[in-house]
N, C-alpha and C positions, 0 to 999 in steps of 0.2 A: 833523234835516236836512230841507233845502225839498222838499217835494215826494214824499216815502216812498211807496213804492207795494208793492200786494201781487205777490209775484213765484213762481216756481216754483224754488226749490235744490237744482240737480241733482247736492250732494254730498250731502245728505240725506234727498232725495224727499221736503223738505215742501213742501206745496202754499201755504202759508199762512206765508210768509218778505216779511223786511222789506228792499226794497231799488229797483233800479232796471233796467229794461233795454235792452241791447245790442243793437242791430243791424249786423250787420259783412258785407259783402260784401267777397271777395276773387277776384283773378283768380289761375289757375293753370293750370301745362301738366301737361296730362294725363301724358306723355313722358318730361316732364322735371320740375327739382325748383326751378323758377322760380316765387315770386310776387309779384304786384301786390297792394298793398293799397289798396281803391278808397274806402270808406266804414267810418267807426266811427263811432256814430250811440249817443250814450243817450238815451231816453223813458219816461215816466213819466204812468199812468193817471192819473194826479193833476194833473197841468203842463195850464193853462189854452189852451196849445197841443196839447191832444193830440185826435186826432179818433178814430182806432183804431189797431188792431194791424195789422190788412190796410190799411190807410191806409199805413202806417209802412211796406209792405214793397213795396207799389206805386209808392210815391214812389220808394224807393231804385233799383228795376228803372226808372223813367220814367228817373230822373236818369243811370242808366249809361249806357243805350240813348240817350240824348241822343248820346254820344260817340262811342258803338259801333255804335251803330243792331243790327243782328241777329245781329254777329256774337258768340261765343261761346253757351257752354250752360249753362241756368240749373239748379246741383244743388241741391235742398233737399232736407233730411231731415225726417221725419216732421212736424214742424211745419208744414209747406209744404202737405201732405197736408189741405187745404178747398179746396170746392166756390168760392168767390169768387176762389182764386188760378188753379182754373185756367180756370178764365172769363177770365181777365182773360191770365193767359199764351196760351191758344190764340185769342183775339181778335185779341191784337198779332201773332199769328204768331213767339211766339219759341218755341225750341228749348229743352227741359224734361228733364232727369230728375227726380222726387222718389219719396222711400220712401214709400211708403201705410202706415197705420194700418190693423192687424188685421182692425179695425170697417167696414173702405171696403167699400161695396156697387157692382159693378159691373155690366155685362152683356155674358155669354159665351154665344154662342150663340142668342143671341134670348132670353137669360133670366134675371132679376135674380138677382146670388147676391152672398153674402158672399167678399171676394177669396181668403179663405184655403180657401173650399170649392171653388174649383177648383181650386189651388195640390193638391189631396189627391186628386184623380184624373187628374191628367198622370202617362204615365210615360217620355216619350223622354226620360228626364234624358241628360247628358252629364257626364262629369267632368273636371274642370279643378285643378292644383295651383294656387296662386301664394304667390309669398310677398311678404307683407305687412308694412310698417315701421311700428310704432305706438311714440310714446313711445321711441322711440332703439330700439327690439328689434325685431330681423328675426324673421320667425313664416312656417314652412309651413304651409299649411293646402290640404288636400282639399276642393273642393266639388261639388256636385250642382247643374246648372243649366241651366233650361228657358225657355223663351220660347210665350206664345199671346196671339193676338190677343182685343182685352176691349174696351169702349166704356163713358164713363159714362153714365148716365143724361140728364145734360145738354145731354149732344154723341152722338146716340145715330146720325149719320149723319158723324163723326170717328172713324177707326180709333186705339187707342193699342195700343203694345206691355207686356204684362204678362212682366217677368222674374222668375223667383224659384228664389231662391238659399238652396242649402242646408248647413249647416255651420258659419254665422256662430256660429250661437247655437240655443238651444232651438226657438223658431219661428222659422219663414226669412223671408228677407230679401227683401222686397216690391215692385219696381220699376215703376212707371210711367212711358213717356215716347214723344212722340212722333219719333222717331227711328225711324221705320220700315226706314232704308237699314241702318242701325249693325246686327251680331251683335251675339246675348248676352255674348258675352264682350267687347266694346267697351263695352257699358254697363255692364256690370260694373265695368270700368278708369275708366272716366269719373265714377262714383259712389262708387268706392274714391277718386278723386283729393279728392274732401270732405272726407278724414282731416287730409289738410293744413291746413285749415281749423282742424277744430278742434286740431290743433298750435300751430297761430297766437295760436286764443287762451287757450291754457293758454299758453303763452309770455308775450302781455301781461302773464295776471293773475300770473303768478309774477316774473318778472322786471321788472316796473314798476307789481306792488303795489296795480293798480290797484282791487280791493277795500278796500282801507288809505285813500283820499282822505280827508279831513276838511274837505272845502272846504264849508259851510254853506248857501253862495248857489247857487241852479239854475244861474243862469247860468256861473256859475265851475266846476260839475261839469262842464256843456256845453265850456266853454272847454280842460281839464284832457284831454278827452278825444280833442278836438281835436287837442291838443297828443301826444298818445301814437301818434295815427294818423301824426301828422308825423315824428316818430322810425321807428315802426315801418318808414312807408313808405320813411325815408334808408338803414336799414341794410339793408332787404329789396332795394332798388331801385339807388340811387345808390352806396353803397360796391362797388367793383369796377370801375362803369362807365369810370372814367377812369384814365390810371394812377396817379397821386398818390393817388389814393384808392385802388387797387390796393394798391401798394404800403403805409397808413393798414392797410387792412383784414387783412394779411398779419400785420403789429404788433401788433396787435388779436387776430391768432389765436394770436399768442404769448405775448400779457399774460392770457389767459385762465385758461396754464397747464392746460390738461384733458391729465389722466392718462393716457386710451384715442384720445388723438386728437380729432377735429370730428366733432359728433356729427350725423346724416345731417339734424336740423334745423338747421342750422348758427348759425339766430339767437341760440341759447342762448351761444354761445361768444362771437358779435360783443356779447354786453350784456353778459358777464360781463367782459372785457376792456374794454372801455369804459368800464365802472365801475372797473376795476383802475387807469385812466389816472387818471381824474379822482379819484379818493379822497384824494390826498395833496395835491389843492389845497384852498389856503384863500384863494385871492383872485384866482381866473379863470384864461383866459391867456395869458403872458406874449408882449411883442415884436406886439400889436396897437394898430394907432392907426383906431379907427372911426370913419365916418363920423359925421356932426352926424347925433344923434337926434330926430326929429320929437318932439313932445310927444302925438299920439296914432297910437299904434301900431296898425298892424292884421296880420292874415294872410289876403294874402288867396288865395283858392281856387276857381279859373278855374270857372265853370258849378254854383258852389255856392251 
């Protein structure tokens, strides 16, 4: 396939896997269980358009903020965690939380330390329950969670807040963001809200396969995935909004057939019913007279 690039497979933690990657930005409420899907984006180190990876993640932030200008808040996980992105987010003056890596060197106190070394002599922790929806399963969880003030190296006259959160996992969970006004426990909610995210796209890749394409031409991978953002964004966005569609989406949760109900992702339900409609065509559908088809088709996509 055109363009093969080395990738990181994070079902098998090999470093040295053959494939292509994703970029996806979505919008979500913190609150609530609403999302926008704004950008699906493949690239590949290999594609004679590719310049980098911080390239790739700059544009996508340029191109939001094009629409949005400042508002929402930009969550990244660990990946987001270099020196070049956050040059680049605290220059534009936008609003940030990302997970730090282990290895981040910061400075607390007037003095260079590895983040996890201060993390291990705070002790105003507070403790906080919540319970957490992963994967359709509600989860309590107890945590331990501290807030102090840390500067990087960079911006060493820019205050950031350092949260870190304990209970996730083995080593705690590492926050950076400048969101000075927000409590720890608002960042916390607002960095939990990411899980949606990645809900989203275990949803793509299972229920539209999209690991499974076979399409050979770059371009056509490009197009394919286009195409997947287009969908995702109709059932995430547009079903509901109107009532005909209301009512469409109601049908849909019926043709799903789920055993326990609608499961607190709900997209899982609207694709599986979707697919229960159309399975038993074999020649489109019926009682449409379309418009005269242009001979070259496009889709197009405002400020894209």
């Amino acid at each position: 396939m055109e363009n093969l690039a080395t990738v990181y497979n994070g079902s098998s933690g090999d470093t040295n896997s053959r494939g292509y990657w994703l970029l996806s930005v979505l919008g979500a409420d913190v609150k609530g269980d609403e999302l926008m899907p704004l950008i699906l984006k493949i690239f590949s180190q290999e594609a004679e358009e590719f310049k980098s990876e911080n390239e790739e993640i700059t544009s996508a932030i340029k191109k939001v903020s094009y629409h949005v200008g400042k508002r929402g808040i930009w969550v990244i996980d660990r990946g987001g965690d270099r020196g070049i992105l956050y040059k680049f987010l605290i220059q534009e003056e936008h609003k940030f939380v990302i997970r730090a890596r282990s290895d981040r060197s910061i400075l607390h106190k007037g003095k260079l330390k590895n983040i996890l070394d201060v993390s291990k002599f705070l002790k105003d922790y507070s403790v906080i329950e919540i319970e957490i929806n992963k994967e359709g399963q509600a989860e309590k969880k107890k945590l331990s969670i501290v807030e102090e003030e840390v500067f990087l190296p960079l911006f060493m006259d820019i205050p950031l807040k350092l949260v870190i959160i304990e209970g996730f996992g083995e080593e705690p969970t590492l926050l950076l963001t400048n969101l000075l006004d927000k409590t720890k426990e608002e960042i916390l909610e607002i960095y939990l809200t990411r899980w949606k995210c990645e809900e989203s796209f275990r949803f793509i890749k299972q229920s539209y396969n999209l690991e499974d394409i076979r399409v050979r031409n770059w371009q056509g991978l490009k197009n394919l995935v286009v195409l997947v953002l287009a969908v995702f964004y109709f059932i995430s966005v547009e079903l509901g909004k109107k009532l005909r569609l209301n009512i469409l989406l109601q049908k849909i949760y019926q043709k799903a057939k789920r055993f326990f109900g609608i499961p607190s992702f709900k997209h899982y339900a609207i694709a599986d019913g979707i697919y229960a409609f159309l399975f038993a065509s074999i020649k489109g559908i019926d009682k449409f007279s379309p418009k005269p088809i242009p001979q070259n088709l496009t889709l197009p996509l405002p400020g894209f």
